[in-house]
N, C-alpha and C positions, 0 to 999 in steps of 0.2 A: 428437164429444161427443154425438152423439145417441144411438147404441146406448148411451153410457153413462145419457143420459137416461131412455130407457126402460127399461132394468135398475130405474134406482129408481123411474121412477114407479107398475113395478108394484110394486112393494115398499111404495108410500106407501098405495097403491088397498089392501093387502089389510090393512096396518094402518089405514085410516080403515073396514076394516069388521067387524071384530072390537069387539064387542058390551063383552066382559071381560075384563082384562090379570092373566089368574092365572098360576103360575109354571109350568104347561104351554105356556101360549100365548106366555109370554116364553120361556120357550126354544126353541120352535119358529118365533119373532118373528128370534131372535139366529140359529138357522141361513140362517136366511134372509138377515139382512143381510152374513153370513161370505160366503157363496155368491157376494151381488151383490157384494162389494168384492175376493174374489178374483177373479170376471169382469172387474173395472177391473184386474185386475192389482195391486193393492195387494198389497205384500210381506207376506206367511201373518205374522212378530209383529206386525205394525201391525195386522193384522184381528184377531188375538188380542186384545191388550190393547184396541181400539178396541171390540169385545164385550163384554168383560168391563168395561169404564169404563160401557159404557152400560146394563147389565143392574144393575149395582152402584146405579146411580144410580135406575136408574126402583125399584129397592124400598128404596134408603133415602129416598128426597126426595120428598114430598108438592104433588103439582099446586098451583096457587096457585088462589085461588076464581074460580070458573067457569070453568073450564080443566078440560075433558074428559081422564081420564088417556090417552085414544090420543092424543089433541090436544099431551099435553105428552111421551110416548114420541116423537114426530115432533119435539117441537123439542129434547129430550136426544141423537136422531139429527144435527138439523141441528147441533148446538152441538159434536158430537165430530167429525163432520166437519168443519167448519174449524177445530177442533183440528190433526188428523190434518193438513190442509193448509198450516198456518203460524200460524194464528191470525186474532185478529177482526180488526186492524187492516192497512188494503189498504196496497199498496206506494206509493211517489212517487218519482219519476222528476224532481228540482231541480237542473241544473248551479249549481254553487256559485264556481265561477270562470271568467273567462275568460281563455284558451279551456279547458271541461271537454273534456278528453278520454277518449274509451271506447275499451276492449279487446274486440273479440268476439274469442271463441272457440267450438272446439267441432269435433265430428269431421264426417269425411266426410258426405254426405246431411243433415244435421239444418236446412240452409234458412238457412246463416249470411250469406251473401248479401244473401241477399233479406232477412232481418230487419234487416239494417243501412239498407238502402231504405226498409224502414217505420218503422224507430227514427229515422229523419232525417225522412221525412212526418210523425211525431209533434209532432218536437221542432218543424218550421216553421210546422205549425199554431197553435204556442203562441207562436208570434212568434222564436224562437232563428235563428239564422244558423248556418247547418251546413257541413261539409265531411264529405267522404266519403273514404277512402284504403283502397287494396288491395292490399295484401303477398302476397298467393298468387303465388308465383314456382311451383306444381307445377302445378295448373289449368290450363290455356293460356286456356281461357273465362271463367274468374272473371275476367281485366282488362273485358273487352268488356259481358260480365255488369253488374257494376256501372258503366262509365261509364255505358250508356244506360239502367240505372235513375234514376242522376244527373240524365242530363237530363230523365229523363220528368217526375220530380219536381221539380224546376228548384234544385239544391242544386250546391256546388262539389266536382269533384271530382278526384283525384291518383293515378296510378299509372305504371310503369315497363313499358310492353307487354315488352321484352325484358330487363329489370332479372331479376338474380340474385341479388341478395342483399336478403333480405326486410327484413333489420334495417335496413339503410339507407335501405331505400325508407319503411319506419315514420315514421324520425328526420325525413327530407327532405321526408312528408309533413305531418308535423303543424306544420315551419318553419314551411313553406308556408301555413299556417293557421292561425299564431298568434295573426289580426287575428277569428276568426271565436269562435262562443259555442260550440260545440260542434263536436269532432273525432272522427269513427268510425272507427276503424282496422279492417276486417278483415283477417283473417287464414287463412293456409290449412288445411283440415282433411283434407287426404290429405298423406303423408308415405311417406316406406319404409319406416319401423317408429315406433310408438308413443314411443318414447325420442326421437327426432330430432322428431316434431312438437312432444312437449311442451319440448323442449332450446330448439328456434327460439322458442314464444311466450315463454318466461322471457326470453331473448336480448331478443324486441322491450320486454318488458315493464321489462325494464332499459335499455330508450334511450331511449324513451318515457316513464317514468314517469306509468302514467294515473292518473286520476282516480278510475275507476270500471272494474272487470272483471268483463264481461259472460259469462256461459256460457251459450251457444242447446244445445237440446237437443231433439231430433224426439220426439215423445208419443207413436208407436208404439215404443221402446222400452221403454214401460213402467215397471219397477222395476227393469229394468238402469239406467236412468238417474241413481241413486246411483252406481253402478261408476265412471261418466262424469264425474260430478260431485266423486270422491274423489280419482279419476287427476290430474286436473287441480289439485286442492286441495294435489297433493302436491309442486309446480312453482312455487305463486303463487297467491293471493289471491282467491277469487272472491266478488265483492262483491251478484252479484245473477244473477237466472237467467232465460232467458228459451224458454219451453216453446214449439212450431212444431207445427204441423199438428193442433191441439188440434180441430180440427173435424172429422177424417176417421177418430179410433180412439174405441175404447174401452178402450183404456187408459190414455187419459190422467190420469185419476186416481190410477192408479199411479206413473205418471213425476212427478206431482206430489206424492203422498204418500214416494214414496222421496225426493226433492228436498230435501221439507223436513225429514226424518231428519236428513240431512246437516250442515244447519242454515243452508244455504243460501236466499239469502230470494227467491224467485218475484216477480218484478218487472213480467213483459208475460206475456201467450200469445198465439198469435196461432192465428186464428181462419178464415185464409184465405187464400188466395193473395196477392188484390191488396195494393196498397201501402198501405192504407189501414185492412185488416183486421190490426191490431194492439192490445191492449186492456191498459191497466193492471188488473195481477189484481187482485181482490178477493176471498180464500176466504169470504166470506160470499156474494157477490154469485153468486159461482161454484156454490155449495153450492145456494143458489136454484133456478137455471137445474138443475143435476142432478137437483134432486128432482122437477122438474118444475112446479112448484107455485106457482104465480103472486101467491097471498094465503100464501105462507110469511112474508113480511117483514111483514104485517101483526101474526100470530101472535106473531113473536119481538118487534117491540117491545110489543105488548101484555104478553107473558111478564115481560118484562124492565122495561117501566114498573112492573107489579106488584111486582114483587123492589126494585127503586126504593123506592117509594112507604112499604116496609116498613121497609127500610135506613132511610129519612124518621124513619116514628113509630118506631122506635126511637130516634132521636136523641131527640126528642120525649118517649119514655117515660124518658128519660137525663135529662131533664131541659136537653138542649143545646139548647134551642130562639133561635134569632137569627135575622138577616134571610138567613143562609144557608142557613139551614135550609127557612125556608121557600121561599128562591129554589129548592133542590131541589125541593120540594112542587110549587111552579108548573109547573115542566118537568113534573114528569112528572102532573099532570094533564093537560097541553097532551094528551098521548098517552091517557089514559086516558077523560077526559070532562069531565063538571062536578065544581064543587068539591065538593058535598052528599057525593061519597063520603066525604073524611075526616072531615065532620059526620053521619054514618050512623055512625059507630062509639061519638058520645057519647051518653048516656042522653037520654028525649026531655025533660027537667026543664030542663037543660043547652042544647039544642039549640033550645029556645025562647027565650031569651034571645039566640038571634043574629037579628038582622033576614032577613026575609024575601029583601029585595037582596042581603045580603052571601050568604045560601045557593043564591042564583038566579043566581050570577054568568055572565055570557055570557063566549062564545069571544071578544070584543072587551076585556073587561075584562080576562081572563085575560093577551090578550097585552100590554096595557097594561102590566099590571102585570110582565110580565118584563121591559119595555123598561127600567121603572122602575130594578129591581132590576139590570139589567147596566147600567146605568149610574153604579151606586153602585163605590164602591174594596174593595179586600178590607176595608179595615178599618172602615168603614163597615158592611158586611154582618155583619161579626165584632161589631160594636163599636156596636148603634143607637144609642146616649146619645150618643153625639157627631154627631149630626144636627141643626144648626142652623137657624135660616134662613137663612143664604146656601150651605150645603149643599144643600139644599132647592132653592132656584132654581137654583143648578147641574146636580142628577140631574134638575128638570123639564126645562132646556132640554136636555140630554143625550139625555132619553126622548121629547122633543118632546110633552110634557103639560104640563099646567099643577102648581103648587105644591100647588093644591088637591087634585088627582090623588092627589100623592105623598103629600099629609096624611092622607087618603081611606084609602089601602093602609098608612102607621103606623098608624092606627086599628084595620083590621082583624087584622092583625099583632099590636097591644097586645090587643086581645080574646081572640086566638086564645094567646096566651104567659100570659092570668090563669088561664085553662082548663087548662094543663098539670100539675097536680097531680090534674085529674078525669081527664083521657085518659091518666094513668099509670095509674091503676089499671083504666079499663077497656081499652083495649089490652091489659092482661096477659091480659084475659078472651077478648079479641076476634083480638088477632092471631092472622094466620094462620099456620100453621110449615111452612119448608122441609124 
């Protein structure tokens, strides 16, 4: 991952120094990023349309206030890149019965082994009781292989050194471990022809029935790793993926952008030999680390409180103003600042009529008042008129505030809702457009 890192950190270095984003410079911006993501190997239509989404976007969508337009080309970069990867939300990794059972799979080389070693170090970390089992009857080294990863790790584990038939050894292992919270089945990835590997895992995958199938895949293969990922899809079920040696190419971005073509969802990478170096992906967290760029995450929730905050006074200028609304409001000033910014957008006539305290609100009051407010019901937040006094003493001792607290925050609330017929019309003036 490092050659991939520096691919874009120069890429980021020559857009944070370009002065003006005219339609010479974006285009000569977009060869540039074509270049670095065929370098990761990214499949030539994924960097097509991944261009053209993002050249599209920085001339139709307008930066948000104070937000440098190189500043927001960099996070329309970061935002299409974990596109391209799967999306925002990171994977989870929850056996949901006991015993959950996992399938690896995967072909020769790609470190299926050893991921099953670190995918059980994961899971004991987190308290789960594991068992480990190994079907590779062609290996002669895969039994030996994983027991004394087993033991290094201190997990249970099942094989047949001179067993020949993989499916059985499957069935007999996971008996054997029915008492435990989670069962890894490996399995073997050299075979004598492609049809007889994928023939055996459907075979164990039908004695077995897992829970969860796993396809490990080596990051030097790049964007062949769709071909890998389809072969397999065309045999049985694959539930989740899990990319190996993600720390030694640069093309790992490609094995993981073909991955998720597929629509296969990227679940670990792993990051390194030992047992221990295995990471629940994140394409955002991931995207971070590629760009190189340490205050990237500061940027995108800044980006993104603002986009918030707008979505907000629009409710607001809709006239939907309730305690949800403004539960919204809270959040995402938590990110943004003090409250005066949404009091900076009413005329000063208006803005003098709120107390000095209520516009000087501190980061202590701020979080108060979210305690307040997630301690209230949906219908509650939908619905204030149905806030009582013994509602009241409820969401106080909820938010661990007093009554007073919460009367304090209705207050501010009812002031800010008699106002919403002035912040309709000047929001119309004021808001900013995407």
């Amino acid at each position: 991952m490092k050659a991939l890192t520096e691919v874009f950190s120069k890429l980021i270095e020559k857009i944070r120094g370009v002065d003006y984003i005219d339609d010479a410079t974006l285009q000569e911006l977009s060869r540039e990023i074509q270049r670095a993501l065929l370098k990761a190997d990214v499949p030539l239509d994924l960097v097509k349309s991944f261009t053209e989404n993002a050249v599209r976007r920085v001339r139709e969508e307008k930066p948000p206030a104070g937000i440098p337009p190189r500043e927001y080309l960099i996070y329309i970069l970061y935002d299409e890149l974990v596109k391209l990867l799967g999306g925002e939300q990171p994977a989870e990794f929850k056996p949901t019965k006991k015993p959950y059972v996992v399938l690896l799979l995967g072909v020769e080389g790609s470190g299926k082994t050893t991921t099953a070693a670190k995918l059980a170090k994961y899971l004991i970390k987190r308290g789960y009781r594991v068992g480990l089992v190994e079907t590779d009857t062609i290996r002669p080294a895969a039994f030996d292989q994983l027991r004394q990863l087993a033991e290094k790790i201190g997990v249970s584990f099942y094989g047949e050194r001179d067993g020949k038939d993989a499916v059985e050894i499957a069935r007999r292992g996971v008996q054997n471990f029915k008492n435990l919270d989670v069962v890894i089945v490996d399995t073997a990835g050299r075979h004598r022809n492609e049809e007889s590997l994928l023939q055996e895992v459907r075979a164990i995958y039908d004695a077995v029935r897992p829970d969860e199938v796993v396809l490990v895949i080596d990051a030097t293969v790049g964007k062949l790793a769709a071909a890998q990922a389809e072969a397999f899809m065309k045999y049985l079920p694959i539930h989740s993926v899990i990319i190996t040696k993600m720390d030694s190419t640069a093309r790992g971005g490609g094995a993981l952008a073909a991955v998720a073509k597929t629509g296969a969802r990227v679940k670990f990478i792993g990051v390194g030999e030992d047992v221990d170096e295995l990471e629940l992906f994140s394409p955002r967290k991931f995207v971070a680390r590629v760009l190189g760029m340490g205050d990237l995450d500061a940027l995108v929730e800044k980006i993104k409180a603002v986009f918030e905050e707008e979505e907000v006074l629009q409710e607001i200028e809709s006239g939907r103003l309730d305690l949800l609304t403004f539960k919204k409001q809270i959040d995402g000033l938590l990110k943004l600042g003090p409250l005066s910014k949404i009091f900076q957008l009413l005329p000063g006539g208006v803005a003098a009529k709120i107390s000095e305290e209520q516009i000087e609100l501190s980061q202590k009051n701020l979080k108060k008042w979210k305690a307040i407010l997630s301690s209230m019901t949906m219908e509650e937040l939908r619905k204030p008129e149905i806030l009582n006094a013994s509602r009241i003493r409820r969401i106080a001792l909820g938010a661990g505030v007093t009554p007073k607290d919460v009367k304090e925050m209705l207050t501010v609330y009812e002031n800010l809702k008699k106002m919403s017929k002035t912040l309709k019309r000047q929001l119309r003036m004021r808001m900013p457009t995407r």
